[in-house]
C-alpha positions as a Markdown table, in Angstrom:
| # | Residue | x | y | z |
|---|---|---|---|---|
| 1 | Unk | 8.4 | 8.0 | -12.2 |
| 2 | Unk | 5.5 | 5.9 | -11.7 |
| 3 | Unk | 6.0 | 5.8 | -7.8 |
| 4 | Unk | 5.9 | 10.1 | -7.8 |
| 5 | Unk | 2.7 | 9.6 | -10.0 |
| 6 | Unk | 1.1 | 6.9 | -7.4 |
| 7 | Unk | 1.9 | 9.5 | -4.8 |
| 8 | Unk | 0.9 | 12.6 | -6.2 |
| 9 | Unk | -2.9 | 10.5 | -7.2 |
| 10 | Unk | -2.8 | 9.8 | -3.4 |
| 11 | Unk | -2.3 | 12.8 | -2.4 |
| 12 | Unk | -4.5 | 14.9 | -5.1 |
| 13 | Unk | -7.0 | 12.6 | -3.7 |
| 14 | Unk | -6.4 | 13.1 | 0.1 |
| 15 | Unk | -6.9 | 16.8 | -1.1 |
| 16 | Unk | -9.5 | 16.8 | -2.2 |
| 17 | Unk | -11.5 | 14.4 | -0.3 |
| 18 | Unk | -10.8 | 17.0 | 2.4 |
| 19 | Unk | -12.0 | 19.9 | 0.6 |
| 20 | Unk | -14.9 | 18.7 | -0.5 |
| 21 | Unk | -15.6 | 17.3 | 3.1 |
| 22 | Unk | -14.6 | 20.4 | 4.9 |
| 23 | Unk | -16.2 | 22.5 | 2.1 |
| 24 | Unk | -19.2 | 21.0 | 3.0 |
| 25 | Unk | -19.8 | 21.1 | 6.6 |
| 26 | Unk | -18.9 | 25.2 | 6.6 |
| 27 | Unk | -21.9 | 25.3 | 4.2 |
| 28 | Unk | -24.2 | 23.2 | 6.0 |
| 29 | Unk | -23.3 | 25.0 | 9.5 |
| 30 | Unk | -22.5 | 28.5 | 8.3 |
| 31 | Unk | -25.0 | 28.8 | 5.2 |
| 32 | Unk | -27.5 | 26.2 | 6.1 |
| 33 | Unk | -26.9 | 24.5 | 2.4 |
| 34 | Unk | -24.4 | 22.2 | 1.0 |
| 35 | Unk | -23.0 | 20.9 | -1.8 |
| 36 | Unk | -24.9 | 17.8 | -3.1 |
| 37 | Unk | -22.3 | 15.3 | -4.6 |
| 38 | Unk | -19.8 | 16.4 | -1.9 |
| 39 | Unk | -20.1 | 12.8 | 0.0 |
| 40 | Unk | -20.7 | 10.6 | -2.6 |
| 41 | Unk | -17.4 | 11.8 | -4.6 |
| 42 | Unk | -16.0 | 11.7 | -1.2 |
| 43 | Unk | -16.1 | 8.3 | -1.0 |
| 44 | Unk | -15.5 | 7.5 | -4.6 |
| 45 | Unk | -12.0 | 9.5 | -4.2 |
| 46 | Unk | -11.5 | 7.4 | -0.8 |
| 47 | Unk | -11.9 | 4.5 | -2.7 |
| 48 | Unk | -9.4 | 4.9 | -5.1 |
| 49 | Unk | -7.0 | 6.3 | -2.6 |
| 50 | Unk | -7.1 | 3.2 | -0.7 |
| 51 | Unk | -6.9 | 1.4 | -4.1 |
| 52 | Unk | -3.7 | 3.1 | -5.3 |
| 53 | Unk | -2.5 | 2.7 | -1.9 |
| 54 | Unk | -2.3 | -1.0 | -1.8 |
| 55 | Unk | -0.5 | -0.7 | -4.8 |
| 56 | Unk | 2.4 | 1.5 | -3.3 |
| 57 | Unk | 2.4 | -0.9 | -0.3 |
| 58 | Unk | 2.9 | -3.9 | -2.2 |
| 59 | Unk | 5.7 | -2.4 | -3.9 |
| 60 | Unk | 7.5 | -1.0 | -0.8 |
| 61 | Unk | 6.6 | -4.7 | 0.9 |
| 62 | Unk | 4.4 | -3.2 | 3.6 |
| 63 | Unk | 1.9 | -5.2 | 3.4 |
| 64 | Unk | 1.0 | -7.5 | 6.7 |
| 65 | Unk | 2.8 | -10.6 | 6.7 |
| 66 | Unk | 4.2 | -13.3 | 8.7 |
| 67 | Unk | 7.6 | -14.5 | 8.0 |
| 68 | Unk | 8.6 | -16.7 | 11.4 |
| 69 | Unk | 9.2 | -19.7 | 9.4 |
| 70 | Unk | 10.3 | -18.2 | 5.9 |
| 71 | Unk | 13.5 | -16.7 | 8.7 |
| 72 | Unk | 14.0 | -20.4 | 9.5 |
| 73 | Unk | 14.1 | -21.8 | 5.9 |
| 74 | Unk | 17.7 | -22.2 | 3.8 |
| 75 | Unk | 18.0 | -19.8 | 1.0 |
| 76 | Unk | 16.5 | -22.7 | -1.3 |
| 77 | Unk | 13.5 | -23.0 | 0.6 |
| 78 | Unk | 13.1 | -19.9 | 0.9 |
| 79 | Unk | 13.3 | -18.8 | -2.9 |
| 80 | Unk | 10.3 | -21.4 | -3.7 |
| 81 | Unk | 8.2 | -20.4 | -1.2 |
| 82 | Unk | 8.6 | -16.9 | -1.9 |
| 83 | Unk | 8.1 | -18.0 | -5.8 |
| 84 | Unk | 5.0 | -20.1 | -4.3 |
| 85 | Unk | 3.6 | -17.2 | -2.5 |
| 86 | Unk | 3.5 | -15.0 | -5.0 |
| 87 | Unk | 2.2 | -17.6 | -7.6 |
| 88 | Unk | -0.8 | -17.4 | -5.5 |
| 89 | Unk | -1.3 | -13.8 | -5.4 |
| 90 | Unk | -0.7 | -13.7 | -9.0 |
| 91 | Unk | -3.9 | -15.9 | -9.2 |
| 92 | Unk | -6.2 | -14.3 | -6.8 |
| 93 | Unk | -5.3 | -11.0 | -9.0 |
| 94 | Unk | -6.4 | -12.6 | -12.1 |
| 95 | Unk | -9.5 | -13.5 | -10.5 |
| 96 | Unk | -9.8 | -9.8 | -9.2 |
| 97 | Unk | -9.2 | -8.9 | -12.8 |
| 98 | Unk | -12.0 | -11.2 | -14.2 |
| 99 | Unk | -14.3 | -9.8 | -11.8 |
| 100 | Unk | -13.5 | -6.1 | -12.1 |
| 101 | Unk | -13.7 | -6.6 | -16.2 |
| 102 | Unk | -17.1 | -7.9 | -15.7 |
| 103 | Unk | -18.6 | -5.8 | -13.1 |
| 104 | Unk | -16.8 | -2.7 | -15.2 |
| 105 | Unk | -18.7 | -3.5 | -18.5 |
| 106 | Unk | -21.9 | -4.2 | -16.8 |
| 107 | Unk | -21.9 | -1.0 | -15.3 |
| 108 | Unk | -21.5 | 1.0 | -18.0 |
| 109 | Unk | -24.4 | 2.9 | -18.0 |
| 110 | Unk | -25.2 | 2.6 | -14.7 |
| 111 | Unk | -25.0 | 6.5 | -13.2 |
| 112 | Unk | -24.3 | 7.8 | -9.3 |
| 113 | Unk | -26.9 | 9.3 | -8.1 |
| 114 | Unk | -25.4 | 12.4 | -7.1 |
| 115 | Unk | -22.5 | 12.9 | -9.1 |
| 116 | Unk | -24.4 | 11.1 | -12.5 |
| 117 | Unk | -20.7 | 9.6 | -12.7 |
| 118 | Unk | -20.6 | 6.5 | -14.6 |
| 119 | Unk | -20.0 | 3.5 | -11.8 |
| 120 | Unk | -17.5 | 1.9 | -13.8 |
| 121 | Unk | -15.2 | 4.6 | -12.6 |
| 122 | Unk | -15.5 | 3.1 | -9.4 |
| 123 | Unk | -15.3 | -0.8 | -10.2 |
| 124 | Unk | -12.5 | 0.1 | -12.6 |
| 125 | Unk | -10.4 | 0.5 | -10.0 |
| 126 | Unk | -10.4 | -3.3 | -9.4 |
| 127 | Unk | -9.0 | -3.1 | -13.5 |
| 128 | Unk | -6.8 | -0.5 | -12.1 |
| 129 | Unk | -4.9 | -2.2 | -9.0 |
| 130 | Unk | -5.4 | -6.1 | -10.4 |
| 131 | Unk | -2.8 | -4.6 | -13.7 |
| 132 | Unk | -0.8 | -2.7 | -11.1 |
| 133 | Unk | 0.0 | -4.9 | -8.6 |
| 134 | Unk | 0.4 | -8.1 | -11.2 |
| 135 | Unk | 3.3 | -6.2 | -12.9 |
| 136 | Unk | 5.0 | -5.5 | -9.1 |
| 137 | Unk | 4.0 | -9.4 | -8.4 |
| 138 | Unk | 5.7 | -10.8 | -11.9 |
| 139 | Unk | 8.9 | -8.0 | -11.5 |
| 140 | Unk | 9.3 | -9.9 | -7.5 |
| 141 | Unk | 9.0 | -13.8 | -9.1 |
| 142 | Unk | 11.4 | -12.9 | -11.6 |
| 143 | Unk | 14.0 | -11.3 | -9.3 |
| 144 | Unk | 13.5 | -14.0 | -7.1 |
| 145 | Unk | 15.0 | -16.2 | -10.0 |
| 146 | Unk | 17.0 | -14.8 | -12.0 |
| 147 | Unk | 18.6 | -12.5 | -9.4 |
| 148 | Unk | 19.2 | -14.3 | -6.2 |
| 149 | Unk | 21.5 | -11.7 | -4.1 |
| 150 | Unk | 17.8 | -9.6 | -3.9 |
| 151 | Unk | 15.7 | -12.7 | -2.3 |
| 152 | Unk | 16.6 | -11.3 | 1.1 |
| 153 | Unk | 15.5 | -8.3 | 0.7 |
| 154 | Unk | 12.2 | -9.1 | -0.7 |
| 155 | Unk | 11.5 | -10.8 | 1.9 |
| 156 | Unk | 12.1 | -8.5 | 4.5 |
| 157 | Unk | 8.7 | -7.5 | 6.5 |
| 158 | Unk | 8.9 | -4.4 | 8.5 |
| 159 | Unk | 9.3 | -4.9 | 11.9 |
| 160 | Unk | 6.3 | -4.2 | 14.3 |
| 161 | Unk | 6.6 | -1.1 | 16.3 |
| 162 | Unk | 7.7 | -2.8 | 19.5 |
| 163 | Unk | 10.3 | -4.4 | 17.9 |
| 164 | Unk | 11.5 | -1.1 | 16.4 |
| 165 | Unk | 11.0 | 0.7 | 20.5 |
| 166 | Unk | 13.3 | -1.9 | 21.3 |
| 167 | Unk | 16.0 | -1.7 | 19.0 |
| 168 | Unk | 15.7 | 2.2 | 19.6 |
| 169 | Unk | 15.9 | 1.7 | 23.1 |
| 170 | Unk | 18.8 | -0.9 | 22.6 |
| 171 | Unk | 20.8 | 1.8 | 20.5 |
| 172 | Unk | 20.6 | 4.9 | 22.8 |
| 173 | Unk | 21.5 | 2.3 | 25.8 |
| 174 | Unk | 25.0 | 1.3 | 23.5 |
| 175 | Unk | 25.6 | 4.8 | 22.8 |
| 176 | Unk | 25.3 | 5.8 | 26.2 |
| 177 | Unk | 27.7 | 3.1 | 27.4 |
| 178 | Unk | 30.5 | 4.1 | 25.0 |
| 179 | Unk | 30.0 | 7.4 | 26.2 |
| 180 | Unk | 30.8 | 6.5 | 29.4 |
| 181 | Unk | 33.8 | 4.4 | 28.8 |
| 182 | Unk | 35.0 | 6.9 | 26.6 |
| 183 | Unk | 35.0 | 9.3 | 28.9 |
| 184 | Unk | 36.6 | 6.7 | 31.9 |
| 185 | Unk | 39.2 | 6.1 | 29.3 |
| 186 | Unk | 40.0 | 9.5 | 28.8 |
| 187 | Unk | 40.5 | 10.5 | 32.3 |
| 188 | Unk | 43.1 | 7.6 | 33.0 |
């Protein structure tokens, strides 16, 4: 339920970003005015898009990473640097946490210019994806121990795109062999 939700705020916000961009250039072009705040909530909405986006990335494991000696590690190994790993995230989230808090309450009563939104809409964000992404960090470390049969596939990184062209390539070349000897063996 809560992955729909991240989407649909993506999305809503992918919307309407373009609107209000889009919106705003057929004014400026076609009725030589615009609409004032149109680029300043713009950006604010692409901000929090990108926000809620690393969120949904972390928990679908698609964020960058390099995993060329984690494949080369036993299971053991592998489970505590995993555990390690994400120890370490789990810190630099509390420090983006501590920092978001504090630039959050300060900027209470700061405005936008445009928009006259509060900032602390914006730096909340930091509030925003330090909570979310801890939760998906702490749910990984504990299903690292307590449920080993899942390590592997938390550790999985998505393959580059080359790698992926050539196991494409590598399937259509297998499915055209057996074709063909499919079809030698038929005609025997």
């Amino acid at each position: 339920m809560l992955d729909k939700l991240l989407q649909i705020l993506m999305a809503l916000c992918l919307a309407s970003m373009a609107i209000l961009v889009f919106g705003n250039v057929v004014l400026r072009y076609a009725f030589h005015s615009g609409i004032t705040w149109s680029e300043e909530m713009s950006r604010y909405l692409f901000v929090w898009m990108v926000f809620l986006g690393a969120i949904g990335a972390l928990k679908d494991n698609d964020h960058l990473g390099v995993d060329v000696l984690l494949k080369k590690l036993p299971l053991g190994a592998k489970r505590i640097v995993f555990i390690l790993s994400n120890a370490i995230v789990l810190y630099v989230l509390c420090l983006l946490l501590d920092g978001s808090w504090k630039i959050t309450m300060s900027s209470l009563e700061s405005r936008a210019p445009a928009t006259n939104l509060p900032l602390a809409y914006v730096y909340g964000m930091g509030i925003v994806v330090s909570i979310g992404m801890g939760i998906i960090v702490i749910f990984n470390i504990y299903q690292a121990l307590f449920r080993p049969n899942t390590l592997e596939k938390l550790i999985r990184m998505k393959e580059s795109e080359d790698e992926n062209m050539e196991a494409v390539h590598e399937e259509i070349v297998e499915l055209h062999h057996g074709k063909k000897q499919g079809m030698a063996g038929g005609e025997r």
